[in-house]
N, C-alpha and C positions, 0 to 999 in steps of 0.2 A: 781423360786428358784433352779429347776436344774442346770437351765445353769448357774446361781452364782456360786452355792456348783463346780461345775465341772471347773469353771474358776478358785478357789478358790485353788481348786486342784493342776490345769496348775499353777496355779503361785506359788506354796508352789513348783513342781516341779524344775521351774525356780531356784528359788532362792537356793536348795538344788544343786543345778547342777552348779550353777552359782561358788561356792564353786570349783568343780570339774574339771570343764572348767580352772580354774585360775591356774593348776597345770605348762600346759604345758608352760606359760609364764616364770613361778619359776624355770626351771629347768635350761636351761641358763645361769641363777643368781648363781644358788646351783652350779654348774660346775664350774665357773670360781671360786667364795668366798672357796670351798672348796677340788678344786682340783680334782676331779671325773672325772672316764674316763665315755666311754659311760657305759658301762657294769654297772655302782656304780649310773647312771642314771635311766636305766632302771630297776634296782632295787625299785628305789623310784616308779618307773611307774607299780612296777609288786604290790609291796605292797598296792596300793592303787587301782590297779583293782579287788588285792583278794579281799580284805578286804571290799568293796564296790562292789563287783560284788558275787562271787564265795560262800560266806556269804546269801544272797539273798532266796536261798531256804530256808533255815533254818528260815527265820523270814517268808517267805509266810506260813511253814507250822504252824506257832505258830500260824499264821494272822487266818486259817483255820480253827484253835481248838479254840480260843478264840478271843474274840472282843476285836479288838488293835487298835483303833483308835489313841489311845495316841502317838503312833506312831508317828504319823505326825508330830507334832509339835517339840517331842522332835530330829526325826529324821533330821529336818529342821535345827534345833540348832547344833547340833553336827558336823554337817558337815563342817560349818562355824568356830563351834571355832578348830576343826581340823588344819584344813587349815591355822589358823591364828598362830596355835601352830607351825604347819611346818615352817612358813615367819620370827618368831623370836627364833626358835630355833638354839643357839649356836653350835650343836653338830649334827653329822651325824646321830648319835641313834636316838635322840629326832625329827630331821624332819620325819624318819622313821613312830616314835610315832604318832606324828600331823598327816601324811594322813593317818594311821591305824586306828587314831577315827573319821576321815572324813569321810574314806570308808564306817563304819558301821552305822554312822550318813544317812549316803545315802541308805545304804542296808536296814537300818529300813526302810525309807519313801517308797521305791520305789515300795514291792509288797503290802503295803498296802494302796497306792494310786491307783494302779491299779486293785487292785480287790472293791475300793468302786466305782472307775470309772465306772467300770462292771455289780457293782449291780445297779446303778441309772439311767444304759443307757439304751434304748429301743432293743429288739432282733436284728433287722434289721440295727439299728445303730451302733452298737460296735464297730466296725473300726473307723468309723468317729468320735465315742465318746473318745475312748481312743487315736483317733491323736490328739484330741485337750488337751487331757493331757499329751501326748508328746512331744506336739509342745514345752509345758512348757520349759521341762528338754532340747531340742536343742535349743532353746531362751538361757539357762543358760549358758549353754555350748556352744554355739555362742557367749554371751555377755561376758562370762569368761576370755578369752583373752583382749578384750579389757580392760576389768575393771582393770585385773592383771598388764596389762602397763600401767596403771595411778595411781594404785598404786604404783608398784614399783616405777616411774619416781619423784613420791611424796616424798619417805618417805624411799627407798629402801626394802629389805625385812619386815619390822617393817608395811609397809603399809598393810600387807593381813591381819591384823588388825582388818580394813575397813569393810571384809566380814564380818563382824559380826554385824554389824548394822540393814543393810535388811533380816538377817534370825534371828533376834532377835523379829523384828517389823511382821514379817509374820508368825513368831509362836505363837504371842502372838493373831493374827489375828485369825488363825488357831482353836487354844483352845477354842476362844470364839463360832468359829462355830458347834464346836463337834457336841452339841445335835440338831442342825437343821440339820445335816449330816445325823444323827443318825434316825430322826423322818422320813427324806426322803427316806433314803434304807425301811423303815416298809412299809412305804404307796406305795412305788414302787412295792417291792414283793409282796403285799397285794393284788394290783391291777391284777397285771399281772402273779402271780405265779410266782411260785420256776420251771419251765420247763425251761431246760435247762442251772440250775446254782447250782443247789444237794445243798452238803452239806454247802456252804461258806450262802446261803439263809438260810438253818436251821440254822448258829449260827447266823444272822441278823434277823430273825422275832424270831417272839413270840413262842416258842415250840407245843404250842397246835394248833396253829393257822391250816384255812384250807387249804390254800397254801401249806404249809410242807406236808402234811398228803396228798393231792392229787397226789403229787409228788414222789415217791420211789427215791432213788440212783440209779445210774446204774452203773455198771463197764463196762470201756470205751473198751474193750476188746484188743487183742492181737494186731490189724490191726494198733488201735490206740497210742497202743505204739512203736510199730514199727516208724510209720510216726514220734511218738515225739521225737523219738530218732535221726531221719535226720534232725529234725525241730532244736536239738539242738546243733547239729555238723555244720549245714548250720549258724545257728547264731553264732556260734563261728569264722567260719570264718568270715565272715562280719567283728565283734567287733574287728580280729587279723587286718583286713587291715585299722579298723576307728584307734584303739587306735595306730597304726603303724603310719598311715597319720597324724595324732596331735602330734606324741611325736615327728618326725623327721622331718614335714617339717619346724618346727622352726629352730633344729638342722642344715638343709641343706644351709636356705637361711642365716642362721646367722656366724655358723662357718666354711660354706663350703664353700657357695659365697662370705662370708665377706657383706649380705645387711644391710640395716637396722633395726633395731629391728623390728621398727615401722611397717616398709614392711612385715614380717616375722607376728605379731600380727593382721593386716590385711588380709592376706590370707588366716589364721587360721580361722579368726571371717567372713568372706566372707562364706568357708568350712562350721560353724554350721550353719548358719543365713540363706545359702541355702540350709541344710539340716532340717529347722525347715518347709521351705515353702511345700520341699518335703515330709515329716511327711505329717501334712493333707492334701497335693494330691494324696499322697499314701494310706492313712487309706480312701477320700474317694472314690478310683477306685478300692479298692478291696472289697468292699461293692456291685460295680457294676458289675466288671468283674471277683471277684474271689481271691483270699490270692495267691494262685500259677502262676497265669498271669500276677498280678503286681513284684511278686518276681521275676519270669523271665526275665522280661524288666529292670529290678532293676540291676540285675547282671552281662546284656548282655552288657548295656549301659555305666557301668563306667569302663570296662575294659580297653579300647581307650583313653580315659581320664587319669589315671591313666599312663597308659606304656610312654606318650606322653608327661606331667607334667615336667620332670627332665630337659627336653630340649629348654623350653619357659621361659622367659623373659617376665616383664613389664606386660602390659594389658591381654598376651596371657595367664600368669598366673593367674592373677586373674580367666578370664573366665574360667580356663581349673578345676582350683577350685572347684570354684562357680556350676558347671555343676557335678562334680564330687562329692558334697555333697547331690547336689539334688538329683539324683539320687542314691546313694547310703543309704543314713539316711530314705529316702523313706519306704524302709520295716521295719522299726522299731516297728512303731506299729502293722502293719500286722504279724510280727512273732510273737506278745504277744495274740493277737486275736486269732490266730490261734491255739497257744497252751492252751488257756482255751476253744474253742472248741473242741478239740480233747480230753482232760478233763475237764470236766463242774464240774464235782463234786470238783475239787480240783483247782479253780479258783488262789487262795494264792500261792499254792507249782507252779503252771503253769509261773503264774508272775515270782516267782522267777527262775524258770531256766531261761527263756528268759531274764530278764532283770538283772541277776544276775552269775547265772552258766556260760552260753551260753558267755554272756558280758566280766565275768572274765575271759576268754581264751584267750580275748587279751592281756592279762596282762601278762601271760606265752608266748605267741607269740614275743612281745613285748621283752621278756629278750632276747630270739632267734638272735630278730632283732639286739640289741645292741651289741650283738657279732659277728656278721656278719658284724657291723658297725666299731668295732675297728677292725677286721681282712681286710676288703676289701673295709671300707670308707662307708658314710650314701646313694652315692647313689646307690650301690648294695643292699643297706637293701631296699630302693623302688622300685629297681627292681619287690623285692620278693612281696613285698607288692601291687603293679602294677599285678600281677597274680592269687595272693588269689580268686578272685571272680570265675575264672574259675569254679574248683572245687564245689562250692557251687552252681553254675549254673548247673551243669551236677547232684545235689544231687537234685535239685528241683524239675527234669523234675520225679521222683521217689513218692514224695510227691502227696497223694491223692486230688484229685478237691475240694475243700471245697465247691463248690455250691452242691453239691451232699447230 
């Protein structure tokens, strides 16, 4: 029953993401139908990383103080009719609206998928357990492109419609699993104690129970905020060079090369779908060798990739891609593991900087780029974006050993 509830999970993430991923297909479309420079694009790109990202803490800490499972489902929803509200909204304001309620539709589910992930996975697991809930959300965000051009190609923007189908049918999936979710986190912490998961296990078991009571809180002291504070500067950058890479290499191969869309949604959905593989080869080598050793090989490896990308053509793109997701999307789970080790008490609030604070920064990175992009053309914005990893490679080597 674990590993259902936990697939169950990964694919409420998918289909929540799936939503999200389908933006950067739309944006193309919104540019030419309504005149936008890049700057009035990456606007679209900045509201939907706050409001989906940056947002995030605030629902983990709600996640922390009360049991929000409902979350899921309705987070699942939202997302999708967002998104469908952006593809037939008439007016600049109103697409604005659409990814604002997608974002938050996303910002619900995301740390509270993550911290149930958490609670039902085994100590020694947690990496491996929450890559396979992340695989989810880079499935989504891989198939999102794609989906978004068979949409469009269908129906024109009226098609993102569509998303609303599979996250109608996955919430409704979702709701019915609640109370089997609910019965699994008791008998997990039952079993194996509240050690090393504080307070988010008090509000999941029974208050009197013996688990709670053998367990104190701890505060995670100084040392450990320190580290969460590089942990969430280092994920910021990351999320500024992923949501840079989605929003402008369509831009590059579309309005710069003159390619084909189709080519252009390809290399996109290449980029998640290699980074869903790296996801759980990432979450489980850092299980084996460490949060800090795979982040270092994560950072070191896509910078070559990356610098190289603007100047290939054909197959070589594809590959340089496909290599450049993998290794990059790699620490994704490993920075959200890392950060509810570093706080254990406050599993909810941890999810959400990493997959929300940290994530929304590329969304202010992102307006950056788009001004960078009408002043000096999209490919001096991948320049910048081709560099990003540096920095966050020279923050890691700072970051405590987590085997320790």
């Amino acid at each position: 029953m674990q590993v259902l509830l936990l697939m169950l999970l990964s694919l409420g993430h998918l289909v929540t993401d799936l939503s999200q991923g389908a933006l950067p297909m739309l944006l193309p479309v919104l540019k030419d139908e309504f005149d936008l420079s890049y700057t009035a694009v990456s606007v679209v790109v900045l509201v939907a990383s706050l409001s989906a990202s940056v947002t995030q803490p605030l629902f983990g800490i709600w996640s922390d103080r009360f049991t929000s499972r409902w979350l899921l489902p309705l987070g699942c929803f939202l997302s999708a009719l967002g998104m469908a509200l952006a593809g037939v909204g008439p007016a600049y304001a109103l697409i604005l609206l659409g990814v604002l309620i997608s974002g938050l539709g996303s910002a619900a589910y995301h740390p509270e998928g993550s911290k149930q992930t958490f609670l039902i996975s085994k100590e020694k697991q947690r990496a491996t357990a929450l890559s396979v809930y992340s695989v989810g959300g880079s499935l989504g965000f891989g198939l999102g492109p794609l989906t978004a051009a068979l949409l469009l190609a269908q129906a024109g923007r009226f098609g993102m419609i569509g998303l609303l189908i599979p996250a109608l049918a996955t919430a409704l999936l979702m709701q019915g699993f609640l109370p089997v979710l609910a019965r699994l986190v008791q008998d997990a912490r039952e079993r194996g104690g509240a050690a090393g998961c504080g307070e988010p296990c008090r509000k999941e078991l029974n208050p009197n129970s013996a688990a709670v009571a053998q367990y104190p809180l701890r505060d995670p002291g100084p040392a450990a905020r320190v580290a969460l504070l590089f942990l969430v500067i280092i994920t910021s950058l990351r999320s500024w060079v992923h949501v840079g890479f989605t929003t402008f290499i369509p831009l590059y191969y579309v309005d710069y090369l003159g390619s084909d869309p189709n080519f252009a949604s390809m290399l996109l959905t290449i980029f998640l779908l290699a980074g869903a593989v790296g996801t759980l080869l990432g979450g489980y080598l850092s299980d084996r060798w460490g949060r800090r050793t795979v982040l270092l090989f994560s950072f070191a490896l896509v910078i070559p990739s990356l610098l190289y990308l603007p100047s290939t053509t054909g197959v070589w793109s594809a590959v340089l891609v496909g290599w450049s997701g993998l290794v990059l999307i790699s620490s994704f789970a490993i920075t959200v593991v890392y950060a509810q080790e570093l706080i254990p008490g406050h599993v909810g609030l941890a999810s959400g900087l990493m997959l929300g604070f940290a994530v929304g920064m590329g969304g202010l990175g992102t307006l950056l780029l788009g001004n960078v992009a009408d002043l000096w053309g999209v490919p001096a914005a991948l320049k910048i974006v081709a560099v990003l990893p540096l920095p966050a490679l020279l923050l890691t080597l700072l970051l405590p050993d987590s085997r320790r």
